[in-house]
N, C-alpha and C positions, 0 to 999 in steps of 0.2 A: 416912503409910503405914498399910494395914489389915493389922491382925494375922492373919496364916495360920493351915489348920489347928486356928480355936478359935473358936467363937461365945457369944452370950449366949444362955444357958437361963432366964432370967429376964432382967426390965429393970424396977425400981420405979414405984411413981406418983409423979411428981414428977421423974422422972429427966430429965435435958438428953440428949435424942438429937439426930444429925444425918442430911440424905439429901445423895445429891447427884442429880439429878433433871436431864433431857435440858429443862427449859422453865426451872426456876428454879436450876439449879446447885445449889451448897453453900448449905443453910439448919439454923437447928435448933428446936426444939420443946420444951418438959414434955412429960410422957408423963401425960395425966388421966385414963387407966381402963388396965387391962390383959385386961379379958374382954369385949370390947366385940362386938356381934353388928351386921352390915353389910348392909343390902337395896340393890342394885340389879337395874332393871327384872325385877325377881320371883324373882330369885336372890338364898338368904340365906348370907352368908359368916361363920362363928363363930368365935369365941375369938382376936379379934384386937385392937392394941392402938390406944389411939385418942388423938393428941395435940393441942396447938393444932394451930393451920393455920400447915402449912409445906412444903403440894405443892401444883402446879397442873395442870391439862391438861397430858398429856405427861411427867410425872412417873411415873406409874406403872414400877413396874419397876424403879425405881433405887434402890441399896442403902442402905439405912437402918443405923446404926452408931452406938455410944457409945464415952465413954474409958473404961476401968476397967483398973487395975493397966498403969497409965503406957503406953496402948497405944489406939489405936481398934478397936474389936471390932464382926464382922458383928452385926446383931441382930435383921434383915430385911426384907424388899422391898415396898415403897410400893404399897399397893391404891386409895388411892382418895382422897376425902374427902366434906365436905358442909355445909349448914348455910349461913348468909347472913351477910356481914356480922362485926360482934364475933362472933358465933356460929357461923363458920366452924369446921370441925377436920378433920384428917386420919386415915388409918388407915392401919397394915399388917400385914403377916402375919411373925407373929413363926419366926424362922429354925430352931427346934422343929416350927414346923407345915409347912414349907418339906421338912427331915429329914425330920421321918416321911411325907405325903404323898406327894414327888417324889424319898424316897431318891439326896436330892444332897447334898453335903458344902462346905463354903467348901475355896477351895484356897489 
């Protein structure tokens, strides 16, 4: 069950997140940057957090979430990734930037 009503305002490096994603279901990841800047085809997306690779095509969009204080908490939604190989990684857009941007709340 996701925690209502309460999201993460932070999420550390090194932290274990999880998504669940419409291609690869339930997966999860380290979190290895938290300010991570993102180009696709000429559009640049900032201040987003960038972990192993744990989305694939068709993933985007799906809610990204940690444990903390005995509970899974939103923490935000799956943008993208890239990279080849061992050097694959993912990103998303952390649910602060979600707030202020799209003034939506978890419910």
């Amino acid at each position: 069950t996701i925690r209502t009503y309460f999201y993460m305002t932070s999420v550390p490096k090194n932290s274990t997140v999880y998504k669940v994603g419409s291609t690869t279901y339930k997966t999860s990841a380290k979190v290895t940057s938290t300010n991570y800047d993102f180009t696709v085809e000429g559009q640049t997306f900032t201040n987003l957090t960038k972990t192993e690779s744990f989305t694939d095509s068709g993933d985007s969009g799906g809610l990204v979430y940690m444990y903390f204080e005995d509970s899974y908490v939103p923490a935000g939604l799956v943008k993208g990734g890239g990279g080849v190989w061992i050097f694959s990684y993912s990103v998303y857009v952390k649910a602060t930037e979600v707030l202020e941007q799209m003034n939506v709340y978890p419910y």
